[in-house]
N, C-alpha and C positions, 0 to 999 in steps of 0.2 A: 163543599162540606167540611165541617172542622170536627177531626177526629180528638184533637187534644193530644196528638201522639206522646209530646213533650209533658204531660203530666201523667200520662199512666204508665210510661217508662221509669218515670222518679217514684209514682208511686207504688209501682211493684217493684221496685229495687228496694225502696225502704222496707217493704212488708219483707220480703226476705233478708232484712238486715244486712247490705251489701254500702260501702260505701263506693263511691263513683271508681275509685281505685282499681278495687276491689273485682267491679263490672267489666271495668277492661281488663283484667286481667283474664280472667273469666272467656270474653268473649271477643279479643282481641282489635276492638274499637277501643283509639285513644281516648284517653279521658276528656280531651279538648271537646272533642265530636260529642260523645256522652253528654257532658254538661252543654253544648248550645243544642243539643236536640232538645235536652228537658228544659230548656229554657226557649225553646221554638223560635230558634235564630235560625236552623236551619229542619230540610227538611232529608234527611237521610236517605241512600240507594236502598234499595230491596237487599242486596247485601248486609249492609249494613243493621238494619232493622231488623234484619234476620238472625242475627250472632247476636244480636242483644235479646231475642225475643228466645231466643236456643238456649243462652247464658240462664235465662231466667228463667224456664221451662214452660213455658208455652208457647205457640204460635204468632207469626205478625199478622196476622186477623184481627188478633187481639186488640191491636195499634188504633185499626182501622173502624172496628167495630162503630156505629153510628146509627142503627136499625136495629128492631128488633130481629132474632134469630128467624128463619124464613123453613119451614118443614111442608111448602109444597110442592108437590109433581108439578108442576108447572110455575112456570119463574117468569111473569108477564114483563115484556119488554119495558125496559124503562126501570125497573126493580129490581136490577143488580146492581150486584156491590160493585163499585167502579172505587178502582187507587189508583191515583195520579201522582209520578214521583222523578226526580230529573226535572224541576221545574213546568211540567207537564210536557217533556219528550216521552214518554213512557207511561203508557197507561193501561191498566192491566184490567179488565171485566171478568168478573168470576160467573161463571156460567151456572152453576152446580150448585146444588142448596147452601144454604151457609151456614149448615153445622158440622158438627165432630164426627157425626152418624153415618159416615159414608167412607168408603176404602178411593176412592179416584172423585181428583180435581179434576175440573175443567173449568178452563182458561182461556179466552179471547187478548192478546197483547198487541197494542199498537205501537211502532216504535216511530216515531219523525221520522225523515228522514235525514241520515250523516248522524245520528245518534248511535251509543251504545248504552247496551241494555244493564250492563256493570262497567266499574271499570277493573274486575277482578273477577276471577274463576271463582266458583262454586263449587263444593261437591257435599254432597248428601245422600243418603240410603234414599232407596227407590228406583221408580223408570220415569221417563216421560220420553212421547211421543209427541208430534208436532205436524202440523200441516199447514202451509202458506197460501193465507188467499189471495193476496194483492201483495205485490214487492218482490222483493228478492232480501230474504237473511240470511247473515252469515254468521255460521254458530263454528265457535272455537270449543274444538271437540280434543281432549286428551290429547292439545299441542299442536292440532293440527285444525286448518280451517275446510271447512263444507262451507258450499255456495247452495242456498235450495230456494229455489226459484215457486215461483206462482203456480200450485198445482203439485208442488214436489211435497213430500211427508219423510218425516224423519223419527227414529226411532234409536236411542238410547239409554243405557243405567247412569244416574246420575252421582251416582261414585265415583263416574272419570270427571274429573274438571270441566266445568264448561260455563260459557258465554255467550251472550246472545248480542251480535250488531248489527244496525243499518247504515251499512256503508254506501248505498245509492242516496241520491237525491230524493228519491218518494218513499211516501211513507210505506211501512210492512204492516200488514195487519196477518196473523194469523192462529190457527187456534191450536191449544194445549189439552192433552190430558195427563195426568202424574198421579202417582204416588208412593207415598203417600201425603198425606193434605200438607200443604205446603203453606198457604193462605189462610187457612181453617185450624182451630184448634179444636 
């Protein structure tokens, strides 16, 4: 799917009259990165996407956007919004309708395996919970690493720093809920 990320990043930077400078200062992605994403030389970490999408006040949803808005109770397999990112190590399925309308995301993420899910700590308002169905991840929690295995569930505020790895050989699939919407604006 081609979301055009690199053009609606420039073009909501322009609409808020920011120059690229500007956006990194803002949202502490260098301006090198800024400019090869809007010129879709490269394809940005969720990280990343995320400080620019924060800078400029909305969601990285927004990025991704490619369907129309989805307001049914039931989300027929095959008809989620799927983002693929880390040259397709890391691909995230949104479970959960794909509007603003709702207080908790839910999240299905795949990670390779020997992939990491950033290559830098996060922290944002909210919670998120976690359960592993296949793999073993290993989340860098406030400095310190948690191993949670196949079956294991995990549960913190995302105001401590944290990261997500697959440090095994096989892939980790396991599913998320947060919030608040994190992929949805």
């Amino acid at each position: 799917m081609d979301f055009n990320m690199g053009q609606k990043v420039k073009q909501l930077r322009k609409l808020k009259g920011l120059s690229i400078l500007q956006l990194s200062e803002i949202s502490g992605v260098s301006t090198g990165l800024i400019s090869q994403i809007e010129r879709d030389l490269v394809v940005p970490t969720v990280v990343s996407i995320w400080r620019i999408a924060k800078a400029l006040d909305t969601n990285i949803g927004f990025f991704f956007e490619d369907i129309e808005k989805k307001t049914d109770v039931v989300i027929k397999k095959g008809q989620h919004k799927l983002m693929i990112t880390n040259n397709g190590s890391s691909i995230y399925q949104i479970l959960s309708p794909d509007d603003s309308n709702h207080m908790i995301e839910f999240v299905k993420i795949t990670l390779k395996g020997g992939q990491v899910y950033e290559k830098e700590e996060l922290f944002h308002e909210g919670e998120e919970c976690g359960y592993v169905l296949e793999g073993t991840l290993t989340l860098r929690l406030n400095g310190q690493n948690y191993e949670v295995n196949k079956g294991d569930s995990v549960y913190f505020e995302s105001s401590m720093p944290h990261k997500y790895m697959n440090l095994r050989k096989e892939d980790c699939i396991s599913i998320w809920a947060m919030t608040p919407l994190f992929f949805n604006k």
